[in-house]
C-alpha positions in Angstrom: -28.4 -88.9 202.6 -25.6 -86.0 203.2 -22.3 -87.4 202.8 -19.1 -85.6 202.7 -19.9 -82.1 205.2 -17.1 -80.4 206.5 -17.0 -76.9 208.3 -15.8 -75.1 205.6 -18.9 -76.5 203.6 -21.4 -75.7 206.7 -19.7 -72.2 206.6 -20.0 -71.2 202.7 -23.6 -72.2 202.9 -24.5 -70.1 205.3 -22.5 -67.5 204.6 -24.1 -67.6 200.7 -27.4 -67.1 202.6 -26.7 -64.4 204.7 -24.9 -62.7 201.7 -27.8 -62.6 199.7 -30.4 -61.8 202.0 -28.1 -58.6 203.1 -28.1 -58.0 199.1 -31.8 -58.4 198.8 -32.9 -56.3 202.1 -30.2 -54.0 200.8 -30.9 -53.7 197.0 -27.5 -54.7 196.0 -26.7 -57.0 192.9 -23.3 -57.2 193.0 -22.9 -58.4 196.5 -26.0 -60.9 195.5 -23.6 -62.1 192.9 -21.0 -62.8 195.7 -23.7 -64.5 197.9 -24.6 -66.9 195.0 -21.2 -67.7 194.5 -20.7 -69.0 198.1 -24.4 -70.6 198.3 -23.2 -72.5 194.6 -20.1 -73.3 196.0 -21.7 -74.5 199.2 -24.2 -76.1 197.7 -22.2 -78.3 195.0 -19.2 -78.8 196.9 -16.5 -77.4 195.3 -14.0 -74.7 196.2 -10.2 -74.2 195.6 -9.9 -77.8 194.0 -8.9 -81.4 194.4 -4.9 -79.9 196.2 -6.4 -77.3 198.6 -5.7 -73.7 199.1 -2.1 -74.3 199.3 0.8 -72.3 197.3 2.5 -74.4 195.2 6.4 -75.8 196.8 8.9 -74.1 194.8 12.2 -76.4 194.4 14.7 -75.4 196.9 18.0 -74.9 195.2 21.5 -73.8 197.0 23.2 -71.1 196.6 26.0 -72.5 195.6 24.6 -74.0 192.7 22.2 -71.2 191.5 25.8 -68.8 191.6 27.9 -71.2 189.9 25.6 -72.1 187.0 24.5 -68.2 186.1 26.9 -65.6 187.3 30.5 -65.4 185.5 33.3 -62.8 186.4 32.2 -59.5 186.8 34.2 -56.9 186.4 33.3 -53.4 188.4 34.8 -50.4 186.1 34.9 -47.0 189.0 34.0 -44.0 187.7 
């Protein structure tokens, strides 16, 4: 019947919940938006997308190559 529950599922749903019972017993819509949020996302499954929470690898370039294919002679004038 329930396929596909992880921890991080288990833990938006109840956090959803507890969120929006502190913003009901508290009278406070914007943190009931917040709770929603995590019981929707709990609820359907979804979160940061199909690649994770991860940053992005940025290409790894030497040195070398990034100084010899920008910087030219630069000349220092002292004042």
């Amino acid at each position: 019947m329930v396929k596909n529950w992880n921890i991080m599922r288990i833990v938006r749903l109840v956090a959803g919940v507890a969120i929006l019972w502190s913003a009901y017993a508290n009278n406070q819509p914007l943190l009931g938006l917040l709770g929603g949020l995590l019981l929707i996302q709990g609820a359907l499954n979804v979160g940061c997308g199909p690649a994770g929470c991860r940053i992005p690898k940025s290409e790894k370039r030497s040195v070398r190559n990034a100084a010899d294919n920008s910087v030219k002679d630069v000349r220092y004038e002292e004042i």
